[in-house]
C-alpha positions as CSV (number, residue, x, y, z in Angstrom):
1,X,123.3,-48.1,-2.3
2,X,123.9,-45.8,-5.4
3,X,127.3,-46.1,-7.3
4,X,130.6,-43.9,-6.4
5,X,130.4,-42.6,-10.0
6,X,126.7,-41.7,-9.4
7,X,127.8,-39.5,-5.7
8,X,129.8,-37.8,-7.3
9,X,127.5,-36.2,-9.9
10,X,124.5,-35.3,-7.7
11,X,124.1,-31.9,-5.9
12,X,121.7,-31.1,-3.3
13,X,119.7,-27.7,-4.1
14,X,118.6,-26.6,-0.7
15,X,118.1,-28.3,2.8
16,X,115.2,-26.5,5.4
17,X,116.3,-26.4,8.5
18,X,113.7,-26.0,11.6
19,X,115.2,-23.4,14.0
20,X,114.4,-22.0,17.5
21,X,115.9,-18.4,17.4
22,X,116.2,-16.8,13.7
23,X,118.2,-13.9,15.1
24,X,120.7,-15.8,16.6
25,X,120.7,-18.4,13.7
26,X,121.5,-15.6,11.6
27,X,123.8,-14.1,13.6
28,X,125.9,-17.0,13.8
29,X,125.4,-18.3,9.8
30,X,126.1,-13.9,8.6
31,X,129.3,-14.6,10.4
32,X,130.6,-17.7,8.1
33,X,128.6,-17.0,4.8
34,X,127.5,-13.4,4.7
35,X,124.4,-11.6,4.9
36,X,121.6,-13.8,3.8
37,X,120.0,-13.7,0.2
38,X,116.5,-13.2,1.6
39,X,115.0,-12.8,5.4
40,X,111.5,-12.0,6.8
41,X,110.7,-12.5,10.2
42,X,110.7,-16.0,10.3
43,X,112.9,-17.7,7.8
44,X,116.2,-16.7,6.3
45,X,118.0,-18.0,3.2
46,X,121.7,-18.6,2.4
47,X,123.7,-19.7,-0.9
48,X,126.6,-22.3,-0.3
49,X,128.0,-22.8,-3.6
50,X,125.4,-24.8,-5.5
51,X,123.2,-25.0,-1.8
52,X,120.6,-22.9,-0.5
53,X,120.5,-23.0,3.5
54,X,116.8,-21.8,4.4
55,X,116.3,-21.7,7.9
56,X,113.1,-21.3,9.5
57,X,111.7,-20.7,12.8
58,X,109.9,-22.4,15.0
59,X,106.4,-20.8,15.6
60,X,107.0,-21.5,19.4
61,X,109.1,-22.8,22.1
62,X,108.6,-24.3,25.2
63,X,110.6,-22.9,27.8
64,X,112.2,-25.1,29.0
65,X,114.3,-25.5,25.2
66,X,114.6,-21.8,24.8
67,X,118.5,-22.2,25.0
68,X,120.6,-25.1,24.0
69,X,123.3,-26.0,26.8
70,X,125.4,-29.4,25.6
């Protein structure tokens, strides 16, 4: 395991996140953080202080996990 001292200097640039629904993904993240820094069709990028949040979608989906219901 690294050292306290160590965790507390490291940052984490970015973190890729596989989605099903980039609309609704954005919806939901425009809501917290503001409008993304960069969107196409299928990925969308956000800043969180030092962290870039880049979501991309899922090329397809079968039906049956179109919607998540916990």
């Amino acid at each position: 395991m690294i050292s306290n001292n160590l965790k507390s200097t490291i940052t984490i640039h970015h973190m890729v996140l596989t989605i099903r629904d980039l609309k609704e993904t954005e919806g939901f993240y425009t809501k917290i953080f503001g409008p993304s820094l960069f969107s196409t069709a299928s990925t969308a990028i956000y800043q969180v202080g030092q962290t870039m949040l880049i979501f991309m979608q899922k090329e397809s989906v079968p039906s049956q996990l179109q919607k998540f219901d916990p």
